[in-house]
DRENDO-1510 file (C-alpha; in Angstrom, 1 decimal, always signed):
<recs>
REC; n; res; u; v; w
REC; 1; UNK; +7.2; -25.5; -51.3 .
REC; 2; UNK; +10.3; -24.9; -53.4 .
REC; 3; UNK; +11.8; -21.8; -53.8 .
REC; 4; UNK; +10.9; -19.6; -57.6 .
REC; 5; UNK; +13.9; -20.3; -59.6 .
REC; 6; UNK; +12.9; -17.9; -61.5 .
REC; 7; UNK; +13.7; -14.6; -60.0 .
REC; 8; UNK; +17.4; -15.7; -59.7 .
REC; 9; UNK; +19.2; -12.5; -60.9 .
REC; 10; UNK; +16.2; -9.9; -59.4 .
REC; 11; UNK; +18.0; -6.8; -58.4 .
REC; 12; UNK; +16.0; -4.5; -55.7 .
REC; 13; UNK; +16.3; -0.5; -55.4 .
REC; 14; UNK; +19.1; +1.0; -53.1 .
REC; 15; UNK; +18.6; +1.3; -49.7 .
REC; 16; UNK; +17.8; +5.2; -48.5 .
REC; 17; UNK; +21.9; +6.4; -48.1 .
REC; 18; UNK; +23.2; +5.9; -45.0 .
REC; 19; UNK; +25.8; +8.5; -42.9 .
REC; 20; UNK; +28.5; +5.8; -41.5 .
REC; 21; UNK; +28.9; +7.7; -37.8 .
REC; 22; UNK; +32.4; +7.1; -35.7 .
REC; 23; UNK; +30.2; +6.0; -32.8 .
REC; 24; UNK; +28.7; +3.3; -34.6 .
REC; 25; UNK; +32.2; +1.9; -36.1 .
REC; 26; UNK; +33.3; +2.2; -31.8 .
REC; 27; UNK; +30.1; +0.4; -31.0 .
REC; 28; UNK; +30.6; -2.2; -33.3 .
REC; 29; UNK; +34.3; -2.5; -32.8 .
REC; 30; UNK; +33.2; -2.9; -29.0 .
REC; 31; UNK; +31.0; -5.6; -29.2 .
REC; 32; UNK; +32.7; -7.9; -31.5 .
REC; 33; UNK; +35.7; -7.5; -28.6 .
REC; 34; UNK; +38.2; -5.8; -31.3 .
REC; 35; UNK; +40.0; -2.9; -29.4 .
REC; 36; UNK; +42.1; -2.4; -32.8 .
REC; 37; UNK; +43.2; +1.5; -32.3 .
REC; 38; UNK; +42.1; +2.4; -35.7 .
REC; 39; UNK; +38.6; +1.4; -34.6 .
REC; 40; UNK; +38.5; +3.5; -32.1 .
REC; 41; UNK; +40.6; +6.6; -32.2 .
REC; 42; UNK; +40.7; +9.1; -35.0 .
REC; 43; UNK; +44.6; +9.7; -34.4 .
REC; 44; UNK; +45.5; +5.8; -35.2 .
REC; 45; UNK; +43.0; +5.8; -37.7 .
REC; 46; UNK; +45.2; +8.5; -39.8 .
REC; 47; UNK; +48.1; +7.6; -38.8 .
REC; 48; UNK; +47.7; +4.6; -41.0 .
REC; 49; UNK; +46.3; +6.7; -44.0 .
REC; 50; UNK; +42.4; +6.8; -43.3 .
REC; 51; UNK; +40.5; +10.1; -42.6 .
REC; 52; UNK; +38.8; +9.0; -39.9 .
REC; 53; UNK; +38.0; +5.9; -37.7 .
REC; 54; UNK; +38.4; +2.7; -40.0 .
REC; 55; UNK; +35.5; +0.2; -39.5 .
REC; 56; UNK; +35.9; -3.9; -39.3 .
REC; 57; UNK; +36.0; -5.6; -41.9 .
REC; 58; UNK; +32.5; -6.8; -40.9 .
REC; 59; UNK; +31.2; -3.4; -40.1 .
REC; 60; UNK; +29.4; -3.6; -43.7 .
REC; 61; UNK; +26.7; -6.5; -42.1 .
REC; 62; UNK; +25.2; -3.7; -40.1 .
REC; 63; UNK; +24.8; -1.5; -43.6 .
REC; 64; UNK; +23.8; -4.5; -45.7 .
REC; 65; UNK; +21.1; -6.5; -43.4 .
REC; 66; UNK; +18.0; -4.3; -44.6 .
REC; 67; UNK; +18.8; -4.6; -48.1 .
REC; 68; UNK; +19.0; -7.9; -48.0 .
REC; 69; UNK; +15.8; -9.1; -45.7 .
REC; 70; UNK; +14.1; -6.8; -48.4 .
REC; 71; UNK; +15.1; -9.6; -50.8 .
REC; 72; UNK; +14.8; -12.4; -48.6 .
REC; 73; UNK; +11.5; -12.2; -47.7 .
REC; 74; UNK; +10.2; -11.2; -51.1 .
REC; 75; UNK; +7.1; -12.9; -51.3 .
REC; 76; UNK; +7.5; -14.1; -55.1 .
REC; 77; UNK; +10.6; -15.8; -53.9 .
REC; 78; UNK; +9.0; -18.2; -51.6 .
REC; 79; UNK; +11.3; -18.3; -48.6 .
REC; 80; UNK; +10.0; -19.9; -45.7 .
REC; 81; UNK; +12.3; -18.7; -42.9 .
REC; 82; UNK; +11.5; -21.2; -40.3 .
REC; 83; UNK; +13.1; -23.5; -42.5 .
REC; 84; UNK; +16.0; -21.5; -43.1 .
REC; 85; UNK; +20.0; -21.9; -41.6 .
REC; 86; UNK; +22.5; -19.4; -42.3 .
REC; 87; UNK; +25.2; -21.6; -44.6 .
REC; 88; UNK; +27.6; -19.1; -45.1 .
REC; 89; UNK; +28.7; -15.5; -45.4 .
REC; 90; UNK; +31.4; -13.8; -47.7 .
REC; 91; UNK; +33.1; -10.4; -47.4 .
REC; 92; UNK; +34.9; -8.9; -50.5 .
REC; 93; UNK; +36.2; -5.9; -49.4 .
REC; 94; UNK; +37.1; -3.1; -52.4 .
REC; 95; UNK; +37.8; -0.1; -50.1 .
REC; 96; UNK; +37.4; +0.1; -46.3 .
REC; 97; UNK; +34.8; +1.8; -44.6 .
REC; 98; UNK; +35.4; +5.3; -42.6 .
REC; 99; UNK; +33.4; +6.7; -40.6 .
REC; 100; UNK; +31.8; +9.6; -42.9 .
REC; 101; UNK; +31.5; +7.4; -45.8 .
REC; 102; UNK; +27.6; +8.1; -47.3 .
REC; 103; UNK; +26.2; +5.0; -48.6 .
REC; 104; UNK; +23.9; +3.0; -50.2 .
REC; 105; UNK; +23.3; -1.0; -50.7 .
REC; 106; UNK; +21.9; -2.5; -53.7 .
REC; 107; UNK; +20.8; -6.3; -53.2 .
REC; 108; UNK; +20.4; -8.9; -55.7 .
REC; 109; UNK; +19.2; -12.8; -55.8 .
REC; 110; UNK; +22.7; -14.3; -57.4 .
REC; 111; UNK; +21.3; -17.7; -57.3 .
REC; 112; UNK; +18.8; -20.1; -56.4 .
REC; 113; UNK; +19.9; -23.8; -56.7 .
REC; 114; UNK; +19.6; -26.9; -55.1 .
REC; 115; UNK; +21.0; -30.3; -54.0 .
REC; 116; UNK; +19.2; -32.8; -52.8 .
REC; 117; UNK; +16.8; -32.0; -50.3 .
REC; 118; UNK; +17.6; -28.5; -49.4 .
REC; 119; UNK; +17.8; -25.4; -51.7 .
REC; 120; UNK; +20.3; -22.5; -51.8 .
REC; 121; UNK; +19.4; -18.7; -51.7 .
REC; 122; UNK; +22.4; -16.4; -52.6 .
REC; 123; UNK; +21.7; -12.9; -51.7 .
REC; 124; UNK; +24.7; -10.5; -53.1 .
REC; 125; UNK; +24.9; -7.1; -51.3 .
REC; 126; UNK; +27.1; -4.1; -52.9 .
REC; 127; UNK; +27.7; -1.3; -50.7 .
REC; 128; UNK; +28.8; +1.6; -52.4 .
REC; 129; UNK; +29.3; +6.0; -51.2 .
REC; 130; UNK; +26.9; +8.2; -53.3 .
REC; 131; UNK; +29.0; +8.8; -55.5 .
REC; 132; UNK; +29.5; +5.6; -56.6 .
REC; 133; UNK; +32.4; +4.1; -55.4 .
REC; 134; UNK; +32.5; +0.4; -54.5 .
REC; 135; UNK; +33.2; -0.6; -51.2 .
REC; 136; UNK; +32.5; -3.8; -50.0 .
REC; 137; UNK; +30.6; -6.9; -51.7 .
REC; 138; UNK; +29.0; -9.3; -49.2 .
REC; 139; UNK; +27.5; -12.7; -50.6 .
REC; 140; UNK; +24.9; -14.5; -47.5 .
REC; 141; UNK; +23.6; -18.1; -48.7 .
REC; 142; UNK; +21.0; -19.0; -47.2 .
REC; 143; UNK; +19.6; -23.0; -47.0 .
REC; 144; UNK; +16.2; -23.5; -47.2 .
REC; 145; UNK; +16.0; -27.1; -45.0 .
REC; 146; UNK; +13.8; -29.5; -46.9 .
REC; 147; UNK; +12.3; -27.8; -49.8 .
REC; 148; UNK; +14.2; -29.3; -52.8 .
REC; 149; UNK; +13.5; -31.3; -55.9 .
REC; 150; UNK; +14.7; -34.3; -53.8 .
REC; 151; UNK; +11.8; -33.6; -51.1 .
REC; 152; UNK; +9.2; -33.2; -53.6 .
REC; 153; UNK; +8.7; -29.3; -52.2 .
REC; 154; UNK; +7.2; -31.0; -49.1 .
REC; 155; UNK; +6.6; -27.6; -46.9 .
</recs>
Protein backbone atom coordinates (compact mmCIF):
# COMPACT_ATOMS: atom_id res chain seq x y z
CA UNK A 1 0.00 0.00 0.00
CA UNK A 2 1.48 3.38 -0.87
CA UNK A 3 2.34 5.73 1.58
CA UNK A 4 -0.48 9.04 2.26
CA UNK A 5 1.09 11.80 0.38
CA UNK A 6 -0.98 13.74 1.93
CA UNK A 7 0.36 14.36 5.42
CA UNK A 8 3.69 15.56 3.82
CA UNK A 9 4.40 18.65 6.02
CA UNK A 10 2.55 17.11 9.41
CA UNK A 11 4.39 18.52 12.30
CA UNK A 12 4.02 16.53 15.81
CA UNK A 13 4.15 18.09 19.48
CA UNK A 14 7.71 18.38 21.16
CA UNK A 15 9.07 15.69 22.89
CA UNK A 16 8.83 15.93 26.99
CA UNK A 17 12.43 18.27 27.53
CA UNK A 18 15.19 16.29 28.08
CA UNK A 19 18.39 17.10 30.69
CA UNK A 20 21.54 16.20 28.30
CA UNK A 21 23.73 14.40 31.39
CA UNK A 22 27.79 14.35 30.97
CA UNK A 23 27.60 10.57 31.53
CA UNK A 24 25.50 10.09 28.65
CA UNK A 25 27.76 12.37 26.18
CA UNK A 26 30.86 9.79 27.85
CA UNK A 27 28.77 6.85 27.15
CA UNK A 28 28.06 7.76 23.82
CA UNK A 29 31.52 9.06 23.02
CA UNK A 30 32.61 5.46 24.32
CA UNK A 31 30.80 3.42 22.23
CA UNK A 32 31.12 5.04 18.98
CA UNK A 33 35.18 4.54 19.82
CA UNK A 34 35.80 8.56 19.93
CA UNK A 35 38.15 9.22 22.96
CA UNK A 36 38.13 13.02 21.72
CA UNK A 37 39.09 14.81 25.24
CA UNK A 38 36.29 17.16 24.98
CA UNK A 39 33.99 14.24 25.19
CA UNK A 40 35.06 13.15 28.02
CA UNK A 41 36.62 15.61 30.45
CA UNK A 42 35.13 18.79 31.62
CA UNK A 43 38.74 20.56 31.68
CA UNK A 44 39.24 19.99 27.71
CA UNK A 45 35.84 20.67 27.14
CA UNK A 46 36.48 24.47 28.45
CA UNK A 47 39.47 24.79 27.39
CA UNK A 48 38.15 25.03 23.99
CA UNK A 49 35.23 27.39 25.03
CA UNK A 50 32.31 24.98 26.09
CA UNK A 51 30.87 24.89 29.59
CA UNK A 52 30.95 21.55 30.02
CA UNK A 53 31.56 18.11 28.12
CA UNK A 54 30.92 18.77 24.34
CA UNK A 55 28.83 15.90 22.69
CA UNK A 56 29.51 14.28 19.04
CA UNK A 57 28.27 15.58 16.51
CA UNK A 58 25.94 12.56 16.41
CA UNK A 59 25.07 12.69 19.99
CA UNK A 60 21.65 14.46 18.77
CA UNK A 61 20.37 10.62 17.23
CA UNK A 62 19.96 9.58 20.84
CA UNK A 63 17.65 12.92 21.51
CA UNK A 64 15.87 12.82 18.24
CA UNK A 65 14.93 8.90 17.72
CA UNK A 66 11.49 9.14 19.81
CA UNK A 67 10.42 12.08 18.05
CA UNK A 68 10.76 10.73 15.08
CA UNK A 69 9.33 6.88 15.48
CA UNK A 70 6.34 9.01 16.84
CA UNK A 71 6.11 10.21 13.19
CA UNK A 72 7.18 7.17 11.57
CA UNK A 73 4.83 4.92 12.71
CA UNK A 74 1.91 7.35 12.50
CA UNK A 75 -0.81 5.21 11.43
CA UNK A 76 -2.32 7.73 8.81
CA UNK A 77 1.05 7.70 7.23
CA UNK A 78 1.00 4.14 6.23
CA UNK A 79 4.55 2.99 6.82
CA UNK A 80 5.04 -0.53 6.68
CA UNK A 81 8.42 -0.96 8.43
CA UNK A 82 9.24 -4.41 7.36
CA UNK A 83 9.53 -2.98 4.09
CA UNK A 84 11.58 -0.12 5.18
CA UNK A 85 15.84 0.51 4.66
CA UNK A 86 17.42 3.37 6.18
CA UNK A 87 18.65 5.53 2.91
CA UNK A 88 20.26 8.17 4.49
CA UNK A 89 20.83 10.45 7.43
CA UNK A 90 21.80 14.26 7.62
CA UNK A 91 23.23 16.27 10.59
CA UNK A 92 22.97 20.12 10.41
CA UNK A 93 24.52 21.25 13.33
CA UNK A 94 23.52 25.09 14.58
CA UNK A 95 25.20 25.00 17.98
CA UNK A 96 26.84 21.93 19.77
CA UNK A 97 25.44 20.12 22.37
CA UNK A 98 26.82 20.30 26.22
CA UNK A 99 26.05 18.42 28.63
CA UNK A 100 23.38 20.50 30.62
CA UNK A 101 21.69 21.70 27.56
CA UNK A 102 17.63 21.16 28.35
CA UNK A 103 15.91 20.18 25.31
CA UNK A 104 13.13 19.38 23.22
CA UNK A 105 12.62 17.81 19.56
CA UNK A 106 9.96 18.78 17.33
CA UNK A 107 9.52 16.20 14.25
CA UNK A 108 8.00 16.81 11.02
CA UNK A 109 7.11 14.70 7.67
CA UNK A 110 9.30 16.99 5.02
CA UNK A 111 8.37 14.83 2.31
CA UNK A 112 6.85 11.89 0.83
CA UNK A 113 7.84 11.17 -2.76
CA UNK A 114 8.55 8.49 -4.96
CA UNK A 115 10.49 6.93 -7.88
CA UNK A 116 9.78 4.03 -9.37
CA UNK A 117 9.05 1.31 -7.27
CA UNK A 118 10.00 2.49 -3.84
CA UNK A 119 8.84 5.60 -2.00
CA UNK A 120 10.69 8.18 0.20
CA UNK A 121 9.75 9.22 3.84
CA UNK A 122 11.70 12.40 5.00
CA UNK A 123 11.43 12.84 8.70
CA UNK A 124 13.13 16.35 9.78
CA UNK A 125 14.02 16.53 13.49
CA UNK A 126 14.89 20.11 15.24
CA UNK A 127 16.42 19.89 18.46
CA UNK A 128 16.20 22.93 20.24
CA UNK A 129 17.08 24.13 24.64
CA UNK A 130 13.78 25.46 26.30
CA UNK A 131 14.41 28.40 25.55
CA UNK A 132 14.42 28.08 22.17
CA UNK A 133 17.59 28.03 20.80
CA UNK A 134 18.31 25.86 17.78
CA UNK A 135 20.70 23.29 17.97
CA UNK A 136 21.00 20.70 15.65
CA UNK A 137 18.62 19.80 12.54
CA UNK A 138 18.70 16.08 11.61
CA UNK A 139 16.85 14.91 8.25
CA UNK A 140 16.45 10.49 8.25
CA UNK A 141 14.90 9.27 4.72
CA UNK A 142 13.52 6.42 4.99
CA UNK A 143 12.64 3.93 1.71
CA UNK A 144 9.72 2.18 1.72
CA UNK A 145 10.90 -1.07 -0.66
CA UNK A 146 8.19 -1.76 -3.14
CA UNK A 147 5.21 0.40 -2.47
CA UNK A 148 5.38 3.01 -5.24
CA UNK A 149 3.21 4.22 -8.15
CA UNK A 150 5.50 1.91 -10.31
CA UNK A 151 4.49 -1.23 -8.08
CA UNK A 152 0.89 -0.48 -8.23
CA UNK A 153 1.05 -0.20 -4.06
CA UNK A 154 1.45 -3.96 -4.18
CA UNK A 155 1.94 -4.59 -0.15
Amino acid sequence: MPLNSAYAGKRYPPTAPYQVGREKIREFAAAIADDNPAYHDVAAARELGYPDVVAPPTFSFVLTMNAMTTAMFDPQIGLDYSRVVHGEQSFEIHRPIVAGDEVVVDATIEAIDGSGRHEFLTVRADVRTVAGEDLVTTRSILVSRGTGAAAGGAS
